[in-house]
C-alpha positions as CSV (number, residue, x, y, z in Angstrom):
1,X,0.0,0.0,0.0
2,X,1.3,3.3,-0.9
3,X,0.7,6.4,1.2
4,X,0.8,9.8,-0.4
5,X,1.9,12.6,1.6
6,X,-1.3,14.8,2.7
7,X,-0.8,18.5,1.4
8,X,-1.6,21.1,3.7
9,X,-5.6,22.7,2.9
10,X,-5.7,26.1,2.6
11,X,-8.7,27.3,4.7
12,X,-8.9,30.3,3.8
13,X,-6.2,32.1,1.8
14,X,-8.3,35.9,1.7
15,X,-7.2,35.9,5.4
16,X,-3.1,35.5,4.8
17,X,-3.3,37.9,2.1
18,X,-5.6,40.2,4.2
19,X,-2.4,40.2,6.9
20,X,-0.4,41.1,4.2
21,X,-2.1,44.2,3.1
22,X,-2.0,45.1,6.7
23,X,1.2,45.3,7.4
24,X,2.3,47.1,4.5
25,X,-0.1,49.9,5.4
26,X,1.4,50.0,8.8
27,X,4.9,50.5,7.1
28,X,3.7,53.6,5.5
29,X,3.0,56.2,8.5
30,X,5.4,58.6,8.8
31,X,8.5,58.8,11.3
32,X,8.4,61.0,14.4
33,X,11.6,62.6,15.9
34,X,11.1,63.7,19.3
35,X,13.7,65.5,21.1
36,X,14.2,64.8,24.8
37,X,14.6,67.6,27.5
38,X,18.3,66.6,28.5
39,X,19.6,66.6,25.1
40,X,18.1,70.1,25.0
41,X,19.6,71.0,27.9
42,X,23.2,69.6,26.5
43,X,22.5,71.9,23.6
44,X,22.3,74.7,25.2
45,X,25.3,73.6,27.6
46,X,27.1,73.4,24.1
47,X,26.5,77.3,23.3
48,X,28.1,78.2,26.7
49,X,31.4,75.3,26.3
50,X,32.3,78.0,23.0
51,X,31.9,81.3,25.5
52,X,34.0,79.5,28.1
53,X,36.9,78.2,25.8
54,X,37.5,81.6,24.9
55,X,37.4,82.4,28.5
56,X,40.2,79.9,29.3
57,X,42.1,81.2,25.9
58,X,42.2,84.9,27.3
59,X,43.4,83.5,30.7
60,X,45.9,81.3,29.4
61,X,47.0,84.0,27.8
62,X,47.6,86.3,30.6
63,X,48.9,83.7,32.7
64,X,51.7,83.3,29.8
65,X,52.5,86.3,29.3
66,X,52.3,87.0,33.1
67,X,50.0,89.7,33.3
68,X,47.0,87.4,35.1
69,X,46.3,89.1,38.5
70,X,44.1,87.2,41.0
71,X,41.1,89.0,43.2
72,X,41.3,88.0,46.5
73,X,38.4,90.2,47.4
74,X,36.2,88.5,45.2
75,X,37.5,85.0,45.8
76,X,36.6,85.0,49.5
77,X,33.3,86.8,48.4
78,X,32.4,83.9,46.1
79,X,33.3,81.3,48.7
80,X,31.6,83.1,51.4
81,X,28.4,83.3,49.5
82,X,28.6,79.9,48.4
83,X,28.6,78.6,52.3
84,X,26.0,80.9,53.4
85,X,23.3,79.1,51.2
């Protein structure tokens, strides 16, 4: 006796094609790009990093050339003010 193999039955084929359309209309929406707060916040930082390197530049500078003169005053001022909070 001689047994065939038994082919799957397609039940219904309208529901694998309806799948199919499906998911090809879900690839069509459109990508988002939202922002987060910290990265805005380390954009901004960014601005300031360009203000301060040209700080440190004009200090190294003085400091080289010897004509950098430190505030006392205003050091213990800062410090004092920064202990009193």
């Amino acid at each position: 006796m001689k047994i065939n193999r038994i082919q799957p039955m397609n039940v219904n084929p309208y529901e694998r094609t309806s799948r199919v359309e499906k998911s090809t209309k879900a690839t069509k929406k459109m990508d988002q790009v939202e922002i987060s707060s910290a990265a805005k916040e380390l954009q901004e930082a960014a601005k300031f990093s360009s203000e301060r390197l040209e700080k440190v530049e004009r200090l190294k500078s003085e400091v080289e050339a010897g004509t950098y003169t430190i505030d006392a005053r205003a050091i213990a001022e800062s410090v004092l003010r920064y202990y009193k909070r």
